[in-house]
N, C-alpha and C positions, 0 to 999 in steps of 0.2 A: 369223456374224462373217466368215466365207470372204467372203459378200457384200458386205460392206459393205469391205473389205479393195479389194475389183476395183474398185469403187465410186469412192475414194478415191485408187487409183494413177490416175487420169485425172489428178488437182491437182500439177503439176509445179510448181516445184520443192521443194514443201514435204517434208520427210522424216518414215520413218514417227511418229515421236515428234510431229512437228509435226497430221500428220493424225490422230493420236489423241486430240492436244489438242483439235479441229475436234469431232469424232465427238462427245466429250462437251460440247462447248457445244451441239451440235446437240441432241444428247438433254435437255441441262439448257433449256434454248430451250422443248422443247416443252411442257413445265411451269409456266415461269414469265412468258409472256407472258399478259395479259391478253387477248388475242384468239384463237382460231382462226387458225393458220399453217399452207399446207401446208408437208411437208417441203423440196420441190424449191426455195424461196423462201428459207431458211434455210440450204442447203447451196450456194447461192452464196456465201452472203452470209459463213461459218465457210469456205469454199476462201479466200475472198482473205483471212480475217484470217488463215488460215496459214500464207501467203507474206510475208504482212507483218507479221510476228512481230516485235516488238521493234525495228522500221525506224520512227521518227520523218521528219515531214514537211519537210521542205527553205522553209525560211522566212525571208525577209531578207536570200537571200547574190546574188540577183541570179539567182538559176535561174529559168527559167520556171515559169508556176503548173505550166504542160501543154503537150504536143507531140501531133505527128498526123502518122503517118507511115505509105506507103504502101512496101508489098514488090512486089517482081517477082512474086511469086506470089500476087496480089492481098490475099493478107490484110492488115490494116491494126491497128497498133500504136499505142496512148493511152498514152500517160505519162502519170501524174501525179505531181507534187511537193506540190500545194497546192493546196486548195480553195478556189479563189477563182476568180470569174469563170464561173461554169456558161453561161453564155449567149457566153462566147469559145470555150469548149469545145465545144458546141453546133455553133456556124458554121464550126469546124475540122475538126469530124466530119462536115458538110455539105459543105466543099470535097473533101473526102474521099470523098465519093459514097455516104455515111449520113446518111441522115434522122434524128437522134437527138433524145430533148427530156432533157436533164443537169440533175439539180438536187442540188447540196448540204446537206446538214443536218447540224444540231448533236448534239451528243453525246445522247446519250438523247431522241431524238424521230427520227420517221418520217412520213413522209407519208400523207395519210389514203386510207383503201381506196376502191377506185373510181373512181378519177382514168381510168382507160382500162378499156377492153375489150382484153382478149390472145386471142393466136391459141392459147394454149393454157392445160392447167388450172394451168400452171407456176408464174402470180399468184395467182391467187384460186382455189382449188377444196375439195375433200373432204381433210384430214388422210391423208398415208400411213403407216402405222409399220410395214407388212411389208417389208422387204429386197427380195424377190422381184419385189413387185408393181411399190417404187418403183424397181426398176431397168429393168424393164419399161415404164413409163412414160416414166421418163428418155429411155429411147432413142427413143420416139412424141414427145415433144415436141422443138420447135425451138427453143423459147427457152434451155435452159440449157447449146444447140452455139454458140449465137454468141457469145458470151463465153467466154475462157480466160487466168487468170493465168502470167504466163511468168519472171515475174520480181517483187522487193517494189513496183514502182511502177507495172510497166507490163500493159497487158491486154490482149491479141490479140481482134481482131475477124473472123469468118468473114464477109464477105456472103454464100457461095452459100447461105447458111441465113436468106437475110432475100427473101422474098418482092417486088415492085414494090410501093410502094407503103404498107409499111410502117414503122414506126415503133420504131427500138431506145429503150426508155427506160431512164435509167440513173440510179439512185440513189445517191448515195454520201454515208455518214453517217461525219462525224468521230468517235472514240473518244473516250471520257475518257483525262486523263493517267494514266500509269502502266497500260494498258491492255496484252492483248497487242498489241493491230493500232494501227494508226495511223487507217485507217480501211477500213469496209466495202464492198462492193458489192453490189447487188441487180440485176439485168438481163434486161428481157424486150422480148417484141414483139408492140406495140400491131398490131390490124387495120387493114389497107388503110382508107381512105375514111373511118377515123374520129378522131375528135381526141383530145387529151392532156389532161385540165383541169392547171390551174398545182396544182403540190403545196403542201398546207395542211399546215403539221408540225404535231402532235400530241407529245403526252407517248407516248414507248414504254420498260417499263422492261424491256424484253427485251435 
Protein backbone atom coordinates (compact mmCIF):
# COMPACT_ATOMS: atom_id res chain seq x y z
CA UNK A 1 0.00 0.00 0.00
CA UNK A 2 3.17 2.21 0.97
CA UNK A 3 3.68 1.81 -2.77
CA UNK A 4 1.19 2.51 -4.40
CA UNK A 5 0.59 5.67 -1.90
CA UNK A 6 4.18 7.21 -3.71
CA UNK A 7 2.66 5.93 -6.84
CA UNK A 8 -0.17 8.12 -6.60
CA UNK A 9 1.24 11.45 -4.96
CA UNK A 10 2.73 12.07 -8.56
CA UNK A 11 -1.46 12.91 -9.62
CA UNK A 12 -1.57 16.57 -8.43
CA UNK A 13 -4.10 18.04 -7.53
CA UNK A 14 -6.28 15.27 -6.78
CA UNK A 15 -6.66 14.67 -2.90
CA UNK A 16 -5.97 11.57 -0.91
CA UNK A 17 -9.79 10.56 -1.01
CA UNK A 18 -9.77 11.46 -4.63
CA UNK A 19 -6.70 9.11 -5.54
CA UNK A 20 -8.26 6.24 -3.61
CA UNK A 21 -11.25 6.54 -5.47
CA UNK A 22 -8.55 6.22 -8.77
CA UNK A 23 -6.74 3.01 -6.97
CA UNK A 24 -9.97 1.30 -6.87
CA UNK A 25 -11.38 1.88 -10.39
CA UNK A 26 -7.83 0.81 -11.41
CA UNK A 27 -8.21 -2.33 -9.54
CA UNK A 28 -12.06 -2.83 -10.45
CA UNK A 29 -10.73 -2.01 -14.31
CA UNK A 30 -8.59 -4.90 -14.27
CA UNK A 31 -11.40 -7.38 -13.80
CA UNK A 32 -14.05 -6.11 -15.77
CA UNK A 33 -12.73 -5.25 -19.04
CA UNK A 34 -13.00 -7.71 -21.63
CA UNK A 35 -9.51 -7.39 -22.82
CA UNK A 36 -5.98 -7.68 -21.51
CA UNK A 37 -4.89 -4.00 -20.14
CA UNK A 38 -1.68 -3.28 -18.97
CA UNK A 39 -1.67 -1.42 -15.73
CA UNK A 40 0.32 1.70 -16.78
CA UNK A 41 -2.55 2.26 -19.66
CA UNK A 42 -5.39 2.43 -17.02
CA UNK A 43 -3.56 4.69 -14.46
CA UNK A 44 -3.47 7.45 -16.77
CA UNK A 45 -6.45 7.09 -17.84
CA UNK A 46 -8.11 6.90 -13.33
CA UNK A 47 -5.25 10.13 -12.63
CA UNK A 48 -7.17 12.38 -15.05
CA UNK A 49 -10.58 11.08 -13.93
CA UNK A 50 -9.48 12.12 -10.46
CA UNK A 51 -8.78 15.54 -11.12
CA UNK A 52 -11.80 15.85 -12.93
CA UNK A 53 -14.01 14.63 -10.46
CA UNK A 54 -17.40 15.94 -10.61
CA UNK A 55 -16.24 19.04 -13.23
CA UNK A 56 -18.85 18.95 -16.15
CA UNK A 57 -17.62 20.09 -19.64
CA UNK A 58 -18.10 23.67 -20.60
CA UNK A 59 -20.73 23.55 -23.51
CA UNK A 60 -22.66 26.30 -25.39
CA UNK A 61 -21.37 29.34 -23.28
CA UNK A 62 -18.86 30.53 -26.12
CA UNK A 63 -15.58 29.15 -24.41
CA UNK A 64 -13.38 27.51 -26.54
CA UNK A 65 -13.50 23.75 -27.19
CA UNK A 66 -9.46 24.01 -26.36
CA UNK A 67 -6.32 26.15 -25.91
CA UNK A 68 -2.44 25.46 -26.46
CA UNK A 69 -0.23 27.36 -24.56
CA UNK A 70 3.37 27.51 -24.35
CA UNK A 71 5.48 28.28 -20.83
CA UNK A 72 8.81 30.06 -20.70
CA UNK A 73 9.98 26.93 -19.35
CA UNK A 74 9.05 25.11 -22.39
CA UNK A 75 6.47 22.96 -21.14
CA UNK A 76 3.20 23.32 -22.76
CA UNK A 77 -0.37 23.31 -21.38
CA UNK A 78 -3.89 21.84 -23.29
CA UNK A 79 -6.94 22.91 -22.04
CA UNK A 80 -9.82 21.34 -22.62
CA UNK A 81 -13.46 22.36 -22.28
CA UNK A 82 -15.10 20.22 -24.93
CA UNK A 83 -14.64 17.48 -27.15
CA UNK A 84 -15.06 18.64 -30.18
CA UNK A 85 -12.86 19.29 -33.12
CA UNK A 86 -9.86 16.63 -32.50
CA UNK A 87 -8.20 17.59 -35.71
CA UNK A 88 -8.19 21.62 -34.37
CA UNK A 89 -6.50 20.28 -31.45
CA UNK A 90 -4.29 18.28 -33.24
CA UNK A 91 -2.90 21.43 -35.49
CA UNK A 92 -2.55 23.46 -32.17
CA UNK A 93 -0.50 20.96 -30.73
CA UNK A 94 1.60 21.08 -33.98
CA UNK A 95 1.90 24.97 -33.95
CA UNK A 96 3.17 24.15 -30.58
CA UNK A 97 6.12 22.07 -31.69
CA UNK A 98 4.11 18.59 -30.97
CA UNK A 99 3.48 16.05 -33.35
CA UNK A 100 0.28 14.78 -31.80
CA UNK A 101 -2.69 12.59 -33.61
CA UNK A 102 -6.00 13.59 -30.97
CA UNK A 103 -9.02 11.64 -31.23
CA UNK A 104 -12.25 11.90 -29.33
CA UNK A 105 -14.71 9.14 -28.38
CA UNK A 106 -17.78 8.32 -26.98
CA UNK A 107 -18.89 7.12 -23.80
CA UNK A 108 -18.24 3.53 -23.56
CA UNK A 109 -16.04 2.86 -26.56
CA UNK A 110 -12.35 2.89 -27.29
CA UNK A 111 -10.23 2.76 -29.92
CA UNK A 112 -9.14 -0.53 -31.42
CA UNK A 113 -5.68 -2.07 -30.43
CA UNK A 114 -2.94 -1.61 -32.79
CA UNK A 115 -3.50 1.40 -34.26
CA UNK A 116 0.42 2.39 -33.52
CA UNK A 117 3.65 0.99 -32.40
CA UNK A 118 5.04 2.73 -28.99
CA UNK A 119 8.22 3.34 -27.81
CA UNK A 120 7.38 1.58 -24.89
CA UNK A 121 5.40 -1.31 -23.15
CA UNK A 122 3.15 1.61 -21.52
CA UNK A 123 0.29 0.70 -24.63
CA UNK A 124 0.30 -2.70 -25.31
CA UNK A 125 2.35 -5.15 -23.12
CA UNK A 126 2.25 -8.04 -20.35
CA UNK A 127 -0.37 -7.07 -17.36
CA UNK A 128 1.60 -5.66 -14.14
CA UNK A 129 -0.18 -6.17 -10.66
CA UNK A 130 3.22 -6.16 -8.49
CA UNK A 131 3.64 -2.49 -6.90
CA UNK A 132 7.25 -2.84 -7.13
CA UNK A 133 7.76 -4.18 -10.41
CA UNK A 134 5.14 -1.46 -12.02
CA UNK A 135 6.90 1.31 -10.32
CA UNK A 136 9.95 0.18 -11.72
CA UNK A 137 8.68 0.20 -14.91
CA UNK A 138 7.00 3.46 -14.75
CA UNK A 139 10.17 5.11 -14.20
CA UNK A 140 11.79 3.07 -17.61
CA UNK A 141 9.02 4.20 -19.62
CA UNK A 142 8.56 7.64 -21.20
CA UNK A 143 5.24 7.53 -22.26
CA UNK A 144 3.43 8.17 -18.89
CA UNK A 145 6.36 11.50 -18.10
CA UNK A 146 4.91 13.33 -21.04
CA UNK A 147 1.73 13.71 -19.80
CA UNK A 148 0.45 15.44 -16.35
CA UNK A 149 -2.90 16.68 -15.03
CA UNK A 150 -2.51 19.97 -13.30
CA UNK A 151 -5.73 21.08 -13.00
CA UNK A 152 -9.93 19.60 -13.90
CA UNK A 153 -9.37 20.74 -17.55
CA UNK A 154 -5.97 21.24 -18.23
CA UNK A 155 -2.80 18.77 -18.87
CA UNK A 156 0.82 19.57 -19.00
CA UNK A 157 2.94 18.32 -21.70
CA UNK A 158 6.80 17.69 -21.14
CA UNK A 159 8.70 17.49 -24.73
CA UNK A 160 12.11 16.72 -23.33
CA UNK A 161 10.52 13.23 -22.98
CA UNK A 162 9.27 13.10 -26.66
CA UNK A 163 12.11 12.01 -28.81
CA UNK A 164 12.58 13.69 -32.84
CA UNK A 165 10.38 12.37 -34.58
CA UNK A 166 7.80 11.02 -32.56
CA UNK A 167 4.39 10.99 -32.22
CA UNK A 168 2.26 11.92 -28.80
CA UNK A 169 -1.18 10.14 -29.21
CA UNK A 170 -3.87 11.30 -27.27
CA UNK A 171 -7.14 9.53 -26.48
CA UNK A 172 -9.82 11.12 -24.84
CA UNK A 173 -13.12 9.27 -24.07
CA UNK A 174 -16.31 11.26 -22.97
CA UNK A 175 -17.94 9.73 -19.64
CA UNK A 176 -21.47 8.93 -19.26
CA UNK A 177 -23.66 11.48 -17.39
CA UNK A 178 -23.62 11.16 -13.84
CA UNK A 179 -20.19 9.75 -14.10
CA UNK A 180 -17.22 10.81 -11.81
CA UNK A 181 -15.00 12.32 -14.54
CA UNK A 182 -16.30 14.31 -17.28
CA UNK A 183 -13.81 12.62 -19.42
CA UNK A 184 -10.58 10.38 -19.67
CA UNK A 185 -7.19 10.45 -21.01
CA UNK A 186 -4.96 7.81 -22.38
CA UNK A 187 -1.34 9.08 -23.69
CA UNK A 188 1.52 7.62 -25.25
CA UNK A 189 4.30 7.92 -27.90
CA UNK A 190 4.17 6.42 -31.11
CA UNK A 191 7.84 5.43 -32.73
CA UNK A 192 9.79 7.74 -34.87
CA UNK A 193 9.20 6.84 -38.79
CA UNK A 194 6.07 5.18 -38.13
CA UNK A 195 2.32 6.03 -38.71
CA UNK A 196 -0.82 6.43 -36.47
CA UNK A 197 -3.68 4.26 -38.31
CA UNK A 198 -7.24 6.59 -37.70
CA UNK A 199 -8.95 5.20 -34.53
CA UNK A 200 -11.80 2.67 -35.04
CA UNK A 201 -14.20 2.90 -31.68
CA UNK A 202 -15.26 -0.36 -30.56
CA UNK A 203 -17.68 -1.20 -27.67
CA UNK A 204 -15.31 -0.91 -24.21
CA UNK A 205 -17.38 -1.82 -21.18
CA UNK A 206 -14.53 -0.93 -19.09
Amino acid sequence: MDELKTMWATVPPATPEDLAGARRRLLNGTHTRRRVVTAPRLLVAAGVAAVTAGTPLIAGTGTPAYAVTRSPDGTITMTVNELRDPTGLQAKLGEAGIKADVAFLAPNTRCADGRFSSVDAAYNGQPVTDPDELRSLMNEWRSPKVTRPISVREIQIFPEYIDPGETLVLEFREENEGAEASWRLGAWLAQAGTSVRPCTPIEDAG
